[in-house]
C-alpha positions in Angstrom: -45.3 -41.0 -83.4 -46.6 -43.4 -85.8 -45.7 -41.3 -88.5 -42.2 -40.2 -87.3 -41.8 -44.1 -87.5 -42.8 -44.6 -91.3 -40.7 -41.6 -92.1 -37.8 -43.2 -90.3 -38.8 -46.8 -92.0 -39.3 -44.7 -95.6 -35.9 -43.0 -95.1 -33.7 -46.3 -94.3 -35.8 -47.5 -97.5 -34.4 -44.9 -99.7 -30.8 -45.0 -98.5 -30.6 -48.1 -98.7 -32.0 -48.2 -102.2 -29.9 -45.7 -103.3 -26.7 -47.4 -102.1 -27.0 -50.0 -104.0 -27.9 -47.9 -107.0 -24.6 -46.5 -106.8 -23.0 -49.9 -106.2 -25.0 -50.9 -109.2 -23.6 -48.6 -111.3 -20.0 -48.7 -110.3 -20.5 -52.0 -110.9 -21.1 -51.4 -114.8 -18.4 -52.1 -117.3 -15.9 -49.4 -118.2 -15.3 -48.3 -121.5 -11.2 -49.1 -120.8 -9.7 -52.6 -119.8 -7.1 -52.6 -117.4 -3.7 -53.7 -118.4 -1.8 -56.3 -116.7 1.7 -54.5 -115.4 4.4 -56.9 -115.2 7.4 -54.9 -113.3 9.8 -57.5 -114.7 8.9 -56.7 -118.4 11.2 -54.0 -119.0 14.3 -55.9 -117.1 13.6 -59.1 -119.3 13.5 -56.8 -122.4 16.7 -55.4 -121.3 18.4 -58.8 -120.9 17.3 -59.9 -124.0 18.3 -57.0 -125.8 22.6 -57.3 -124.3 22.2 -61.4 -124.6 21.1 -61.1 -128.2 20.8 -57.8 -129.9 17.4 -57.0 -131.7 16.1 -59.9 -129.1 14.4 -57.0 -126.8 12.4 -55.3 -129.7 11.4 -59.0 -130.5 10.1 -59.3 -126.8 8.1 -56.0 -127.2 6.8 -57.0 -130.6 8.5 -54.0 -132.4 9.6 -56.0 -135.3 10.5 -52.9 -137.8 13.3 -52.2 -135.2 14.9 -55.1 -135.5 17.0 -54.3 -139.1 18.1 -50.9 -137.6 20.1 -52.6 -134.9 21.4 -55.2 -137.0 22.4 -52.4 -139.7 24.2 -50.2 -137.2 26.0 -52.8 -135.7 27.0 -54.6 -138.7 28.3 -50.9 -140.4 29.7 -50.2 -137.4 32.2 -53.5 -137.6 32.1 -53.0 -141.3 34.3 -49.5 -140.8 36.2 -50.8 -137.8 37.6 -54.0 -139.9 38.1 -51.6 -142.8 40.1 -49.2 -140.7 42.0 -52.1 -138.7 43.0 -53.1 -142.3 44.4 -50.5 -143.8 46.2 -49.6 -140.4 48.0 -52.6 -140.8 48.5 -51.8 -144.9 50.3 -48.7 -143.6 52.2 -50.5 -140.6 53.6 -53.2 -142.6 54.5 -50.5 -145.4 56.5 -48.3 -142.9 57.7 -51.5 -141.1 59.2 -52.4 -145.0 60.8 -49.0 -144.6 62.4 -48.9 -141.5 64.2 -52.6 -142.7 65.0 -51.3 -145.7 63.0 -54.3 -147.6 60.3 -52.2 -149.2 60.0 -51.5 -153.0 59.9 -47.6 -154.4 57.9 -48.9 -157.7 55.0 -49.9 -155.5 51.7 -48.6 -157.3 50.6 -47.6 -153.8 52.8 -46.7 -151.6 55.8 -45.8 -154.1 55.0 -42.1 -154.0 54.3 -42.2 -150.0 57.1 -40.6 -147.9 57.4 -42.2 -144.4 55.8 -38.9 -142.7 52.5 -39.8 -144.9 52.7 -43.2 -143.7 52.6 -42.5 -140.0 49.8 -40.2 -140.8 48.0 -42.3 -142.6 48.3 -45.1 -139.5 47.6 -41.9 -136.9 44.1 -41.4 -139.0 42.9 -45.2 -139.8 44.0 -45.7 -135.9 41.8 -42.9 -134.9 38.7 -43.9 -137.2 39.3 -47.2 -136.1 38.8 -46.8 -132.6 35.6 -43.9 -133.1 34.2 -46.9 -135.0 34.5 -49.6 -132.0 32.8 -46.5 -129.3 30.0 -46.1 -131.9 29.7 -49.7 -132.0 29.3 -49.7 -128.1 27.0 -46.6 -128.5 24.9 -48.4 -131.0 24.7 -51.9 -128.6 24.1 -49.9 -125.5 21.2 -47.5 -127.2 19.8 -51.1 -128.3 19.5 -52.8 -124.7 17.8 -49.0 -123.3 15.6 -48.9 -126.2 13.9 -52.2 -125.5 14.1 -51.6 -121.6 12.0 -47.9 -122.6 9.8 -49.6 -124.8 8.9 -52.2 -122.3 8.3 -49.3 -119.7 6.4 -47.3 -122.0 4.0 -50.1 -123.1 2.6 -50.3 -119.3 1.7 -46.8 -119.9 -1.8 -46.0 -119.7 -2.5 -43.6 -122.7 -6.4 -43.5 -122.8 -8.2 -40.1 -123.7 -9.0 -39.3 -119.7 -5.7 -37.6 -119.7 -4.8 -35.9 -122.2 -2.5 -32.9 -123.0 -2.6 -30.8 -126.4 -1.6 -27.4 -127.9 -4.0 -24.5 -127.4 -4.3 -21.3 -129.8 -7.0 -18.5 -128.8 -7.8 -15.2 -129.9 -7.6 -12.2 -127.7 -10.6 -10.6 -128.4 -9.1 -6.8 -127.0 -6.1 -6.5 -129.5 -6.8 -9.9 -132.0 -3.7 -11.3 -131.3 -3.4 -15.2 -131.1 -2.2 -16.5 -126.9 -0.7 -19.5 -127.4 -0.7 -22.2 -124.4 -1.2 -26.3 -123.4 -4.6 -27.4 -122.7 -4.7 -30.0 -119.8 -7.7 -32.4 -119.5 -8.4 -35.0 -116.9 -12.0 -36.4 -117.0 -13.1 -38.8 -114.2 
C-alpha cells in the first residue's frame, strides 16, 4: 500500500511537472508579433480618400499612389474643359449661322457647312460628357482603393499559410502535372 501511495505521489509529481512545462513553453515568444486590427481603419481611409482625394493613400502610407490620382483626375478635367470649349466654339459658330451674323472668310470655320457643325457639337458633346463619367470612375476607384488597402494591411501574410504553384513529373509517361501547393504549419 505504501508503494501504491508513492506511485500515486510520483505520478501527481510528473503531471504536474509536465503541465507547467507545456505552460512554459507556450509561454515562449513567437517568432510573429501580432498586429493591432483597428475595424475603423479602412472606413477612415475611405473618408479621407472622398473628403480629399489622394488623402486615403496618405492615411495607409502609400505615398507613390498619390500622383496617379492627382494625374487622372486632373487629365480627366483637362479633356472635359477642352471638350466643353470647343462645344461652345462650334455652338456659337452655328448660333452665327442661324442669325445670319457669321463671316464665310473665317480661317476656321469658313469651309464648315452647318451639318459639320452640328456634328462637330454631337462629338465634343459626347467626349465631353465620357470625360466627366471617367472623372467619376477615376474619384470613385480612388476612395475603394484606400478603403482595400486599409483592409488588406490587417491581413496576416506570414509564411504559416502559404499557397504556391506546383510542377511534378509523372514518373509513368514523364509528363509534367501541374497543381497549387497549400501549406498551413501550426
Amino acid at each position: 500500500m505504501k508503494k501504491l501511495h508513492y506511485i500515486f505521489i510520483v505520478t501527481c509529481l510528473f503531471l504536474t511537472y509536465k503541465g507547467k512545462a507545456q505552460e512554459e513553453i507556450s509561454l515562449l515568444p513567437q517568432d510573429t508579433v501580432k498586429a493591432i486590427i483597428d475595424p475603423n481603419r479602412p472606413a477612415r481611409a475611405a473618408f479621407y480618400s472622398a473628403l480629399v482625394p489622394g488623402l486615403g493613400q496618405a492615411y495607409n502610407k502609400k505615398y507613390w499612389k498619390i500622383p496617379l490620382v492627382y494625374a487622372g483626375l486632373g487629365a480627366g478635367i483637362y479633356y472635359y474643359t477642352w471638350n466643353q470649349n470647343k462645344y461652345q466654339e462650334y455652338r456659337n459658330e452655328y448660333k452665327r449661322r442661324l442669325d445670319g451674323t457669321y463671316d464665310p472668310e473665317h480661317p476656321i470655320y469658313g469651309g464648315l457647312d452647318n451639318d459639320r457643325l452640328i456634328r462637330a457639337q454631337k462629338f465634343h458633346q459626347k467626349n465631353r460628357d465620357l470625360s466627366a463619367l471617367i472623372t467619376g470612375l477615376i474619384y470613385i476607384l480612388n476612395i475603394v482603393d484606400a478603403n482595400i488597402d486599409a483592409h488588406l494591411m490587417q491581413f496576416n501574410v506570414n509564411d504559416n499559410l502559404s499557397i504556391k504553384p506546383d510542377m511534378n513529373q509523372n514518373q509513368i509517361d514523364y509528363q509534367f502535372n501541374y497543381g497549387m501547393t497549400l501549406t498551413f504549419r501550426f
